[in-house]
Every structure is written in structure tokens, then in C-alpha cells.
PyMOL Python script that loads the backbone (N, CA, C, O; Angstrom):
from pymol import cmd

cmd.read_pdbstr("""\
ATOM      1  N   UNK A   1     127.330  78.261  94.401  1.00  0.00           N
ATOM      2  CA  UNK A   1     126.070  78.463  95.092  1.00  0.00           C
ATOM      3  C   UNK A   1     125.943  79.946  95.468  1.00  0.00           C
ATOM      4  O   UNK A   1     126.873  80.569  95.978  1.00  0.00           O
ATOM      5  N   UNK A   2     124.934  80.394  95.233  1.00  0.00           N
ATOM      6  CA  UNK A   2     124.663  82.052  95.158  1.00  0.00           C
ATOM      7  C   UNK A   2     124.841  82.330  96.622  1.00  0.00           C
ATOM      8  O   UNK A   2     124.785  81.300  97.294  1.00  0.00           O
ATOM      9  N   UNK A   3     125.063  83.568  97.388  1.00  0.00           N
ATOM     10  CA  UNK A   3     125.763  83.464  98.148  1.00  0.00           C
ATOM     11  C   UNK A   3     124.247  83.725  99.713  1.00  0.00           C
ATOM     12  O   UNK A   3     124.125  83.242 100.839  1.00  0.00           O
ATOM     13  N   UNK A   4     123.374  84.771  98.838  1.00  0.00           N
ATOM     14  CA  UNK A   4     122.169  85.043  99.731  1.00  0.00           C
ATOM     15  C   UNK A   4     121.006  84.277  99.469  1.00  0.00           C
ATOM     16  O   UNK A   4     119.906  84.830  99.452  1.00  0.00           O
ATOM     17  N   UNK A   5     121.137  83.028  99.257  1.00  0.00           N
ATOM     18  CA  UNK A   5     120.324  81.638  98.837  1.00  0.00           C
ATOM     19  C   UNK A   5     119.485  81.227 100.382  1.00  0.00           C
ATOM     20  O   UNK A   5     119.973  80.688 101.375  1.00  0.00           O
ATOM     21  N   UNK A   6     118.043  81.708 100.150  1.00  0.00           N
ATOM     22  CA  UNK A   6     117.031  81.199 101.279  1.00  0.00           C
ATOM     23  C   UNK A   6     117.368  82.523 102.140  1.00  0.00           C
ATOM     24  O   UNK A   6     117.696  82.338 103.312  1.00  0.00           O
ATOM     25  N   UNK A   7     117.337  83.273 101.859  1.00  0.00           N
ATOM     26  CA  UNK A   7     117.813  85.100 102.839  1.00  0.00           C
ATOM     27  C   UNK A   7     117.078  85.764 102.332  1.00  0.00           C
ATOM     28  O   UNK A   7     117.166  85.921 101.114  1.00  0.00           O
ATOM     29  N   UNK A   8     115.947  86.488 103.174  1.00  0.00           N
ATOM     30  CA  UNK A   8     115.011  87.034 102.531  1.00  0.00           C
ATOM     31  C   UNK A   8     115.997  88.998 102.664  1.00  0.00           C
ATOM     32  O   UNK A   8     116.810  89.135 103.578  1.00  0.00           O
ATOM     33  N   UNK A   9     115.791  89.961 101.890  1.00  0.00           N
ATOM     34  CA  UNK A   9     116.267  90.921 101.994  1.00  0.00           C
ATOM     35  C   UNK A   9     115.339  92.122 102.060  1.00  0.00           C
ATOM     36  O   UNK A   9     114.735  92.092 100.987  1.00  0.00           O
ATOM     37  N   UNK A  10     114.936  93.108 102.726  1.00  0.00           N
ATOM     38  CA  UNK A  10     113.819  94.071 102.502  1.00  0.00           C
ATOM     39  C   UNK A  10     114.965  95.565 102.463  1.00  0.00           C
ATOM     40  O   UNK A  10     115.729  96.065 103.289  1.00  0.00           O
ATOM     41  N   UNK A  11     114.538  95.921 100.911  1.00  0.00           N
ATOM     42  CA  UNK A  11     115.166  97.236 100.245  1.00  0.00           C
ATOM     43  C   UNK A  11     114.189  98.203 100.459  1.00  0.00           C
ATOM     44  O   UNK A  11     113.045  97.794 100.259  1.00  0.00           O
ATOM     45  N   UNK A  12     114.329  99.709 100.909  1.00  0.00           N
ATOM     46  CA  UNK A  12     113.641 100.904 100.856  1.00  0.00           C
ATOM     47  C   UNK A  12     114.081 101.415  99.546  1.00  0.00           C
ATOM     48  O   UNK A  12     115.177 101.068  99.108  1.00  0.00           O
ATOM     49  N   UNK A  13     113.378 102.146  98.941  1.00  0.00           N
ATOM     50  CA  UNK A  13     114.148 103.171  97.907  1.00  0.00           C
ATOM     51  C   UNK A  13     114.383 102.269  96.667  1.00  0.00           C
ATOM     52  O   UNK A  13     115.186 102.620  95.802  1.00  0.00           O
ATOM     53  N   UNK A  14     113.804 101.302  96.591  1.00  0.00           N
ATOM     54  CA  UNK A  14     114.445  99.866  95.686  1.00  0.00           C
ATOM     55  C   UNK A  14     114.443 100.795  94.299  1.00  0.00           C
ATOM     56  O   UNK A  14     115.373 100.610  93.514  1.00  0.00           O
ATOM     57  N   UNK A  15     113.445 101.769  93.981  1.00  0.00           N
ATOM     58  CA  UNK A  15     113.180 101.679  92.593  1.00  0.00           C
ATOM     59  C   UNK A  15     113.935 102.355  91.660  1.00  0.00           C
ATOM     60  O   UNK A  15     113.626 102.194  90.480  1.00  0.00           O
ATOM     61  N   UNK A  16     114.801 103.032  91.918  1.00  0.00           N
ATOM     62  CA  UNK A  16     116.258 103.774  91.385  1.00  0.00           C
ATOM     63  C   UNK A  16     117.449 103.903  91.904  1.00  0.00           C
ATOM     64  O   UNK A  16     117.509 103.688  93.114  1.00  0.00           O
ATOM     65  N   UNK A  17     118.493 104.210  91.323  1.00  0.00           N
ATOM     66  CA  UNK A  17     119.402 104.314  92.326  1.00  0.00           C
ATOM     67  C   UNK A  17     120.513 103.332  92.889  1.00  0.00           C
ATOM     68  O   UNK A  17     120.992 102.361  92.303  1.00  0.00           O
ATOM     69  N   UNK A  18     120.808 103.791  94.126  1.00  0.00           N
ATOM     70  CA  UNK A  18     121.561 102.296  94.791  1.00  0.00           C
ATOM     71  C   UNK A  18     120.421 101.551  95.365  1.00  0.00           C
ATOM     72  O   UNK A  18     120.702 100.430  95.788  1.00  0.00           O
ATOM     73  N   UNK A  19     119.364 101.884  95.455  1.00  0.00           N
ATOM     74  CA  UNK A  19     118.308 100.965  95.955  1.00  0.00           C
ATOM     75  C   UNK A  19     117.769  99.447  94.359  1.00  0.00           C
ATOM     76  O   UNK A  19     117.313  98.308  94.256  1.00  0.00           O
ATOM     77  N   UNK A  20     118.206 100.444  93.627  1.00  0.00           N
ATOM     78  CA  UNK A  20     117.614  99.143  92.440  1.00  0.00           C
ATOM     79  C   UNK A  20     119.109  98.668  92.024  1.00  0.00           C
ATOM     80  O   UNK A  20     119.142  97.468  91.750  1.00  0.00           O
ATOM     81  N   UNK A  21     120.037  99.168  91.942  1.00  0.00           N
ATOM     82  CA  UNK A  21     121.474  98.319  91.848  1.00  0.00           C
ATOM     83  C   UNK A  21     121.160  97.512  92.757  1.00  0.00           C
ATOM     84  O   UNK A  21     120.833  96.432  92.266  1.00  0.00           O
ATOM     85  N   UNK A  22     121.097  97.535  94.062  1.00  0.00           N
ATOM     86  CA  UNK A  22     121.215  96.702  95.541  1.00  0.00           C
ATOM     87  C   UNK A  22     120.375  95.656  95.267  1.00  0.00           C
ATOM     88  O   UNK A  22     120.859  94.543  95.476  1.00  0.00           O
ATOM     89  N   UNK A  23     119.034  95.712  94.779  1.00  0.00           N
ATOM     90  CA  UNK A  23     118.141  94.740  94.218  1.00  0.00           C
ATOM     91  C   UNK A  23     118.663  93.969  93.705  1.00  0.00           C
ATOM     92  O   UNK A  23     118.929  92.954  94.347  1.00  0.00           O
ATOM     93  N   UNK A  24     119.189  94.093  91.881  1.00  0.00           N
ATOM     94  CA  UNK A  24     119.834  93.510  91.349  1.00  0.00           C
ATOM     95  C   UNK A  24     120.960  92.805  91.709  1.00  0.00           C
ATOM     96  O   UNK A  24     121.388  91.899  90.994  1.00  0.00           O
ATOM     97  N   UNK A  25     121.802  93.321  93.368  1.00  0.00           N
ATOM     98  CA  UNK A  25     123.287  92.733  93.296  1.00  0.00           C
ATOM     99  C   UNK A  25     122.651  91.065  94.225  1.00  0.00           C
ATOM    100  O   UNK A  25     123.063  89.909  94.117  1.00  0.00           O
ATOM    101  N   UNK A  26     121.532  91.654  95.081  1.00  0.00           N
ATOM    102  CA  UNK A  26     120.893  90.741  95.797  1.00  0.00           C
ATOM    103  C   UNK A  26     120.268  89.617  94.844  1.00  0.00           C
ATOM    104  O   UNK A  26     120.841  88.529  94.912  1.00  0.00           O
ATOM    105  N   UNK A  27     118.904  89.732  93.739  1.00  0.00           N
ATOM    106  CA  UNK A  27     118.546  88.550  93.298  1.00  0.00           C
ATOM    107  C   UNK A  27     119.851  88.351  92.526  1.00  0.00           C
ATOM    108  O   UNK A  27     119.616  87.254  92.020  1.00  0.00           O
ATOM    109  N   UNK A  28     120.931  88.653  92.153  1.00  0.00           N
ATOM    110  CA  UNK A  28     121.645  87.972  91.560  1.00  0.00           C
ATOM    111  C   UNK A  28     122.291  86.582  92.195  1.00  0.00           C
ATOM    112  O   UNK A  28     122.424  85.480  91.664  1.00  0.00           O
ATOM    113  N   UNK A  29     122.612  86.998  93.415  1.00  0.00           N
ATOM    114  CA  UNK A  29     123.359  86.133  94.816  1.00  0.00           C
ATOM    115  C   UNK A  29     121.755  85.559  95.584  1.00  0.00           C
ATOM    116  O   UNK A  29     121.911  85.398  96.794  1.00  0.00           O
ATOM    117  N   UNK A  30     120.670  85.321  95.223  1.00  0.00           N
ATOM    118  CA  UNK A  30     119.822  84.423  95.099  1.00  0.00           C
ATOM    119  C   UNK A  30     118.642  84.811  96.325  1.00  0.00           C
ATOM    120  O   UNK A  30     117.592  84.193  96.509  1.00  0.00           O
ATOM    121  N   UNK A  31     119.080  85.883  97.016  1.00  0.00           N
ATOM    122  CA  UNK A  31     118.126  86.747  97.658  1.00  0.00           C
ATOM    123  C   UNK A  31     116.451  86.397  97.587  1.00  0.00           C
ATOM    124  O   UNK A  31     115.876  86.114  96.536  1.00  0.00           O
ATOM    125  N   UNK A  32     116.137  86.435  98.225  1.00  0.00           N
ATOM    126  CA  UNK A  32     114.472  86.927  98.213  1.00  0.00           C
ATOM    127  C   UNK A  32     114.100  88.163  98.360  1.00  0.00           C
ATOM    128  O   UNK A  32     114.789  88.649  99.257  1.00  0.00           O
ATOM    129  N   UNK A  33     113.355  88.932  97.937  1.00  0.00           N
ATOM    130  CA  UNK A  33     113.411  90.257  97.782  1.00  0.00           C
ATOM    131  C   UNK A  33     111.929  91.038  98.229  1.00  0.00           C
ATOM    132  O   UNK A  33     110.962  91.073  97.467  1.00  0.00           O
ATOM    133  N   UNK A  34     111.937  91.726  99.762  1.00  0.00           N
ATOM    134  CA  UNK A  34     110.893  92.663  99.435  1.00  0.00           C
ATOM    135  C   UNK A  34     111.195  94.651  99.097  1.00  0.00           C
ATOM    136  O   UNK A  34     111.833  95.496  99.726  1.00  0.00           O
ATOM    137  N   UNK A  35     110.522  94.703  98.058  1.00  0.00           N
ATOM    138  CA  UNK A  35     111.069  95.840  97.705  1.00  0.00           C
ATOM    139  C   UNK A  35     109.772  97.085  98.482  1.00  0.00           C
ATOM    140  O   UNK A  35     108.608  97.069  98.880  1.00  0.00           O
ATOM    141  N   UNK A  36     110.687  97.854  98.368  1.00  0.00           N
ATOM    142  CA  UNK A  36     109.326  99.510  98.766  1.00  0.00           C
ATOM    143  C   UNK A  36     109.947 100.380  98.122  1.00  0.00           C
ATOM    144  O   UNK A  36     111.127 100.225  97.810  1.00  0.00           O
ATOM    145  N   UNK A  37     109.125 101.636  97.758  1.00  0.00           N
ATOM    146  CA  UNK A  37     109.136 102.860  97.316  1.00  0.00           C
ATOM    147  C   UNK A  37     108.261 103.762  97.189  1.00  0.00           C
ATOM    148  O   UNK A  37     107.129 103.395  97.503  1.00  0.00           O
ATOM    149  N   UNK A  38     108.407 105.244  96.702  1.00  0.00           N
ATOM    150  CA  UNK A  38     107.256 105.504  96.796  1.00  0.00           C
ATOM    151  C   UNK A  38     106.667 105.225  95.952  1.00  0.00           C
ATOM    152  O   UNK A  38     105.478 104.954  96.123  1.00  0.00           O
ATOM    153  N   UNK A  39     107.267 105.170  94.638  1.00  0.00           N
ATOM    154  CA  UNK A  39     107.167 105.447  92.747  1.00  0.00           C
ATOM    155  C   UNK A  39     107.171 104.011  92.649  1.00  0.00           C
ATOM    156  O   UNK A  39     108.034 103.133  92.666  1.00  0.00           O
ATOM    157  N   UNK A  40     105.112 104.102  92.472  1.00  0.00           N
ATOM    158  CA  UNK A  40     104.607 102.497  92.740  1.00  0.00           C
ATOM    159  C   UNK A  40     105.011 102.053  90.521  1.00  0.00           C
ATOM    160  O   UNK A  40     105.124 100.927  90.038  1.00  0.00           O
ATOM    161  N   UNK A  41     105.072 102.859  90.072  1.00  0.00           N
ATOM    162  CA  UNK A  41     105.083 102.542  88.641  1.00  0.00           C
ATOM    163  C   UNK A  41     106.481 102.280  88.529  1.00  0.00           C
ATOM    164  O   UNK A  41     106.672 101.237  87.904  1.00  0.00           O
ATOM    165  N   UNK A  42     107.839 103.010  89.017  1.00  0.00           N
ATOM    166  CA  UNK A  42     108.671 102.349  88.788  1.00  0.00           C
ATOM    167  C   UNK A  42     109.336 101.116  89.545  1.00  0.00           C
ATOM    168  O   UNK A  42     110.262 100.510  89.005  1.00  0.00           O
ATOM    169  N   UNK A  43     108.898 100.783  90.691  1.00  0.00           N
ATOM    170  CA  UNK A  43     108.823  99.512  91.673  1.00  0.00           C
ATOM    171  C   UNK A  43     108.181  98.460  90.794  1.00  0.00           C
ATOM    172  O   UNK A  43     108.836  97.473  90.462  1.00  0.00           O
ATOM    173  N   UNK A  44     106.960  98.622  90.413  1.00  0.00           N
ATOM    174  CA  UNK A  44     106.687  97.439  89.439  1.00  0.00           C
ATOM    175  C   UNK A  44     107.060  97.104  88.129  1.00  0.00           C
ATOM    176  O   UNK A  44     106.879  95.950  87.740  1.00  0.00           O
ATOM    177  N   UNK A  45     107.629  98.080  87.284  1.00  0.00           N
ATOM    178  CA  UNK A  45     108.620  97.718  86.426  1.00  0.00           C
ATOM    179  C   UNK A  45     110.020  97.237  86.911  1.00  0.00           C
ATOM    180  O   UNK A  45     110.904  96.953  86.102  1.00  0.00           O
ATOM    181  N   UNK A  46     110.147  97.175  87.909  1.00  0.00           N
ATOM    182  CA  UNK A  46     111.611  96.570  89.031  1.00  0.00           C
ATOM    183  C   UNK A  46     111.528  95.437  88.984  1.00  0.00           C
ATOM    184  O   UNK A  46     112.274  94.627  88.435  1.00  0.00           O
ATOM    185  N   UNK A  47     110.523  95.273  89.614  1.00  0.00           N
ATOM    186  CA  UNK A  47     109.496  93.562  90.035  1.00  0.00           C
ATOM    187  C   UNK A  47     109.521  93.068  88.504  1.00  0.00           C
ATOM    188  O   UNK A  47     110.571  92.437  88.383  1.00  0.00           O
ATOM    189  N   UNK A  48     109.039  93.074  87.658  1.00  0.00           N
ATOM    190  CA  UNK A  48     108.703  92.597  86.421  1.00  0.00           C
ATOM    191  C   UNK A  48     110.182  92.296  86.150  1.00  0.00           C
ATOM    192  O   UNK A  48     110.326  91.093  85.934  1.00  0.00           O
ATOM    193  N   UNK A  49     111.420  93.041  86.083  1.00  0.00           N
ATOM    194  CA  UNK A  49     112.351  92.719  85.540  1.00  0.00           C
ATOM    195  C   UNK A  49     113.226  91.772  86.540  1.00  0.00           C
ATOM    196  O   UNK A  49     114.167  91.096  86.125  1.00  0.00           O
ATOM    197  N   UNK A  50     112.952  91.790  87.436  1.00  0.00           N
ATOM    198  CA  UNK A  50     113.668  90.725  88.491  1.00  0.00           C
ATOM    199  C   UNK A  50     112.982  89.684  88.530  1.00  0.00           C
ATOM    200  O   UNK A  50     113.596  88.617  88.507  1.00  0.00           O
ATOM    201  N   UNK A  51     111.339  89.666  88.609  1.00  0.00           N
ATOM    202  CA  UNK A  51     110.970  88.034  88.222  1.00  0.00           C
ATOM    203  C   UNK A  51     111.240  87.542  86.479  1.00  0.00           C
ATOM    204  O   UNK A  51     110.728  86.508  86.052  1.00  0.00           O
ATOM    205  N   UNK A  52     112.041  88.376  85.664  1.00  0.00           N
ATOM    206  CA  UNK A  52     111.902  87.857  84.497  1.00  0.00           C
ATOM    207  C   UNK A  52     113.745  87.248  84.501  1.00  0.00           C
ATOM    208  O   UNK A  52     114.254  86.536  83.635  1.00  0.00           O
ATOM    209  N   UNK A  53     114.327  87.721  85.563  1.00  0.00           N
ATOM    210  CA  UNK A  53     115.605  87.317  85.774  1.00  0.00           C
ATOM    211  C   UNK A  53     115.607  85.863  86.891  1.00  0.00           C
ATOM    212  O   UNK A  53     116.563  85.257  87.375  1.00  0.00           O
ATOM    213  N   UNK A  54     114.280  85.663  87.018  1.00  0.00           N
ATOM    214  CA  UNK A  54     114.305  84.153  88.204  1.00  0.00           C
ATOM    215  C   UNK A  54     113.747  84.717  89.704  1.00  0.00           C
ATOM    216  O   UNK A  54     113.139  84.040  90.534  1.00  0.00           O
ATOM    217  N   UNK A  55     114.173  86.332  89.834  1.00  0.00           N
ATOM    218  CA  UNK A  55     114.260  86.664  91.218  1.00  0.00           C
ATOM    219  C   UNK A  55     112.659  86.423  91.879  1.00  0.00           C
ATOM    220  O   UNK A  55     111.642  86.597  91.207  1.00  0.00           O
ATOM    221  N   UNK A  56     112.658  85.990  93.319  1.00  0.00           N
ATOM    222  CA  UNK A  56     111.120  85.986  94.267  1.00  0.00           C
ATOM    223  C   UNK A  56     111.016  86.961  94.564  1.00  0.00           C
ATOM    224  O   UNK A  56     111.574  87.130  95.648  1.00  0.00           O
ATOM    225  N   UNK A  57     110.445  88.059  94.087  1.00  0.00           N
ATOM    226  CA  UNK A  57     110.033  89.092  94.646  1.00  0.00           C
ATOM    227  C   UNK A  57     108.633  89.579  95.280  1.00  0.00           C
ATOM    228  O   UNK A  57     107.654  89.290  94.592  1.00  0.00           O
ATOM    229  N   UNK A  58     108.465  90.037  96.076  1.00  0.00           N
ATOM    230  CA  UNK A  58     107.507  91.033  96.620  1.00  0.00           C
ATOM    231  C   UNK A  58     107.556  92.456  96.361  1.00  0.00           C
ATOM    232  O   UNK A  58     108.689  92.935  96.409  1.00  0.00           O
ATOM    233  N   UNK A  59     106.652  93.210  96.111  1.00  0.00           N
ATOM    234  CA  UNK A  59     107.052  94.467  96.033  1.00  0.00           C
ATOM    235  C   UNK A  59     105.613  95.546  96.481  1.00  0.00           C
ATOM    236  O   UNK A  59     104.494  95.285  96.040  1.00  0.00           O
ATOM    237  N   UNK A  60     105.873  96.765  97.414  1.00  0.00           N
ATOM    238  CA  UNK A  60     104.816  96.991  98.540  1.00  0.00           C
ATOM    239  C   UNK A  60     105.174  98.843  98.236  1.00  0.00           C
ATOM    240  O   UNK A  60     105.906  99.484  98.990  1.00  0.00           O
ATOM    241  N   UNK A  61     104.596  99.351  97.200  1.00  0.00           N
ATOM    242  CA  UNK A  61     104.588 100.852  96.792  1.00  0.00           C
ATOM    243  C   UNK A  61     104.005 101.846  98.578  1.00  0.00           C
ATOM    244  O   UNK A  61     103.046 101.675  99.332  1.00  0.00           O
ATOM    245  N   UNK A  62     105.082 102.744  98.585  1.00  0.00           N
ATOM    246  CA  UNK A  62     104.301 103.438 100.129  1.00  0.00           C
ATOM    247  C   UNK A  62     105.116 104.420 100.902  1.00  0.00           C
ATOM    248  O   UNK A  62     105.956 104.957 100.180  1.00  0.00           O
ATOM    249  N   UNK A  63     105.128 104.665 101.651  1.00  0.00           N
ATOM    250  CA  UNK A  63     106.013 105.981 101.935  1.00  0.00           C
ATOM    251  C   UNK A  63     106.559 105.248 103.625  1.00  0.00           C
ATOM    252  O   UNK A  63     105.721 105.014 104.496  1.00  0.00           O
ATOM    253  N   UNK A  64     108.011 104.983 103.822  1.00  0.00           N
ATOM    254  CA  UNK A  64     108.556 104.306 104.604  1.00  0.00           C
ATOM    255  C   UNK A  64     108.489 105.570 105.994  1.00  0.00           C
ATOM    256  O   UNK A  64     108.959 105.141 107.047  1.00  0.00           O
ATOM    257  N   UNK A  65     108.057 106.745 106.025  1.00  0.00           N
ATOM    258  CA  UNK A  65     108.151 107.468 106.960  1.00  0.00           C
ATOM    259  C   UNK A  65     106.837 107.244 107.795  1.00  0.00           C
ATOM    260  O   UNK A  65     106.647 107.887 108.828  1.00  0.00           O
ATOM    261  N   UNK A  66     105.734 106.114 107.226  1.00  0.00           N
ATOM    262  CA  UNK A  66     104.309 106.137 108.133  1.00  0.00           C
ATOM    263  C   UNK A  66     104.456 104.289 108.796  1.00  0.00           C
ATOM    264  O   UNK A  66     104.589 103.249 108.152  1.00  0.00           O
ATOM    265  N   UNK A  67     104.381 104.464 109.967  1.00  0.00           N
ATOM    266  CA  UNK A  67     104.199 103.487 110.826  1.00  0.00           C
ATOM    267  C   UNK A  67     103.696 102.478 109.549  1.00  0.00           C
ATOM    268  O   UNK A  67     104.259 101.823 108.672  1.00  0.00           O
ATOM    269  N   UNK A  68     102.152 102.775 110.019  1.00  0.00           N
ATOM    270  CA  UNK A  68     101.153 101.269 109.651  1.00  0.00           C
ATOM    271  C   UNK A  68     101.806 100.840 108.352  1.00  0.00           C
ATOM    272  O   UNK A  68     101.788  99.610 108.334  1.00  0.00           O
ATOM    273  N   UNK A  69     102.404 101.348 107.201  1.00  0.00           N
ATOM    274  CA  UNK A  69     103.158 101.117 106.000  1.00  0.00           C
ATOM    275  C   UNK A  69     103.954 100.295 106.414  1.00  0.00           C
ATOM    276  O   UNK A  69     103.678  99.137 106.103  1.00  0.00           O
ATOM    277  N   UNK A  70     105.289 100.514 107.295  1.00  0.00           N
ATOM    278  CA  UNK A  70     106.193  99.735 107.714  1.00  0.00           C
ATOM    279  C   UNK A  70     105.761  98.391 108.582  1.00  0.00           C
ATOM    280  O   UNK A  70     106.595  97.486 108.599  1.00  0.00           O
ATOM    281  N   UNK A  71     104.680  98.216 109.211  1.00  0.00           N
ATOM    282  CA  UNK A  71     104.284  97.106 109.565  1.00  0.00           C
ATOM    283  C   UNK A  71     103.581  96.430 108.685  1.00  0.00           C
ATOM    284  O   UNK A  71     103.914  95.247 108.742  1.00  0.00           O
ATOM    285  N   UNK A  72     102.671  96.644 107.807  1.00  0.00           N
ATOM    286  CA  UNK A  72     102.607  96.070 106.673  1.00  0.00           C
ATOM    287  C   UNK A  72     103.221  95.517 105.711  1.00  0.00           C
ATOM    288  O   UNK A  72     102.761  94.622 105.002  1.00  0.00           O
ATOM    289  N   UNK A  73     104.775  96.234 105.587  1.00  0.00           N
ATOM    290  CA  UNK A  73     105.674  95.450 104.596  1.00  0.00           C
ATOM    291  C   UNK A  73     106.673  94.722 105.565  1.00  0.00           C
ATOM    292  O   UNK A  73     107.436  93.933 105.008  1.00  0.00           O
ATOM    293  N   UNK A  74     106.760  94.823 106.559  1.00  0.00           N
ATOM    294  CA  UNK A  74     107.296  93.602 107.311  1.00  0.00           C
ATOM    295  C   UNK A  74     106.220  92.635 107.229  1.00  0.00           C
ATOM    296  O   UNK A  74     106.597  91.625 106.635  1.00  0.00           O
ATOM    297  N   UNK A  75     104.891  92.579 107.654  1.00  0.00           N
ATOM    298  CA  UNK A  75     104.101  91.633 107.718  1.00  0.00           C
ATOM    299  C   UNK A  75     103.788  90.834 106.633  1.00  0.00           C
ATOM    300  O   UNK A  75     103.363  89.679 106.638  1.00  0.00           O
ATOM    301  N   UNK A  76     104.006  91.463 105.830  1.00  0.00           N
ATOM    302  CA  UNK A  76     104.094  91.035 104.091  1.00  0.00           C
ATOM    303  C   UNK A  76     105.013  89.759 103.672  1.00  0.00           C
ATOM    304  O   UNK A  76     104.798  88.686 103.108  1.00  0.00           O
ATOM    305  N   UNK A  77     106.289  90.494 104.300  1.00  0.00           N
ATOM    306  CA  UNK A  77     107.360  90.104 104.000  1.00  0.00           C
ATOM    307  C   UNK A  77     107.467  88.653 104.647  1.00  0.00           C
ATOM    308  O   UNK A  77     107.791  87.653 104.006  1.00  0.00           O
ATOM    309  N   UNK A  78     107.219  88.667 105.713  1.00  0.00           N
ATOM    310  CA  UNK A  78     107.108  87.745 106.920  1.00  0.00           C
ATOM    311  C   UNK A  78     105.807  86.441 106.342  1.00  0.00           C
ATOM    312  O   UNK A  78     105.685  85.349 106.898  1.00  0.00           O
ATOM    313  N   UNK A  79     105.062  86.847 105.285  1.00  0.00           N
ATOM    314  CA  UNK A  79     104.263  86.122 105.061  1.00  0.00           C
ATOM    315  C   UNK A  79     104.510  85.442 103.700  1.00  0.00           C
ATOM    316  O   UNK A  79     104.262  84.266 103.434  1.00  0.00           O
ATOM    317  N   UNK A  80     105.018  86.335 102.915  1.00  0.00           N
ATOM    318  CA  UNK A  80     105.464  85.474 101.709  1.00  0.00           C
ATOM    319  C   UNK A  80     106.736  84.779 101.759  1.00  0.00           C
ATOM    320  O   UNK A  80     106.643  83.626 101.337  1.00  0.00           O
ATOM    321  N   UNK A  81     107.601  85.031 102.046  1.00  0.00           N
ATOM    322  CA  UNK A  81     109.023  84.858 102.766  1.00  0.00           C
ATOM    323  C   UNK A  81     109.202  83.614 103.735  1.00  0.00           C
ATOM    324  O   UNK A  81     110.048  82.727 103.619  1.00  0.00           O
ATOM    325  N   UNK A  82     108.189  83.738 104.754  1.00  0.00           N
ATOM    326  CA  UNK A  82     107.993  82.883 106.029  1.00  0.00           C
ATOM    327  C   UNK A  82     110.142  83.191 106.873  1.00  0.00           C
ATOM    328  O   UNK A  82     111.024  82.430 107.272  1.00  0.00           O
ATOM    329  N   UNK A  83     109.976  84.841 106.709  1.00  0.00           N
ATOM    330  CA  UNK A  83     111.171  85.242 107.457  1.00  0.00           C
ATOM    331  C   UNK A  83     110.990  86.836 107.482  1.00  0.00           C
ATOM    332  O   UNK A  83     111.828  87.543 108.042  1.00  0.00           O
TER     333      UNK A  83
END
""", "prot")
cmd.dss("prot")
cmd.show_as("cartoon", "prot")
cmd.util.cbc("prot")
cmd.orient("prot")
């Protein structure tokens, strides 16, 4: 049984990096996933390849240094997720 099964996870930086390894190590171990970044084109090629691997993803392109952004992808998160 995957180990982050019904755990929703919210990644900054998801779209390269240790932020998109971290993605991947998460839907692997069964995660729910909301992702952010700024690089809305490579976030949604992220998304595309993690729902084509099974993963639930959300994914919310934006710059994590502005308030109303960060309450939005919690609120997001909180809504598709219901966590």
C-alpha cells in the first residue's frame, strides 16, 4: 500500500528540479498533489505526465512570494483535495 495514500501534498517550485523529482517521489507513494510554479508551461507538462502516471493532480502557475496567490492555492487545494 503506497505509503502517502489519501495525503494531499502542496509542492512550490514543482516544475524542475527537486521540486519535480519530489512530485514524482510523492504520486508514486500515492500522494495527491497540488503543484505551483512560476513556469506555467512547464507545470503543465508536469501535470500531464503525472495524470498519465494515475497521479490526482492540481496544478496553480504563480509566483509564491504574493499573498492573494498563496491563498488561492491553498484554497484550491482545500477544495479539490477536501484537505
Amino acid at each position: 500500500m503506497p505509503r502517502l495514500r489519501d495525503k494531499a501534498a502542496l509542492l512550490t517550485g514543482a516544475a524542475s528540479g527537486i521540486g519535480r523529482a519530489t512530485a514524482f517521489a510523492f504520486a508514486d507513494e500515492g500522494a495527491m498533489l497540488a503543484l505551483a510554479d512560476l513556469n506555467g508551461e512547464a507545470l503543465r507538462e508536469l501535470e500531464e505526465e503525472l495524470r498519465a502516471r494515475g497521479a490526482n493532480v492540481l496544478s496553480l502557475a504563480g509566483d509564491v512570494s504574493l499573498a492573494s496567490y498563496n491563498r488561492k492555492l491553498v484554497e484550491d487545494t482545500v477544495a479539490q483535495f477536501g484537505r
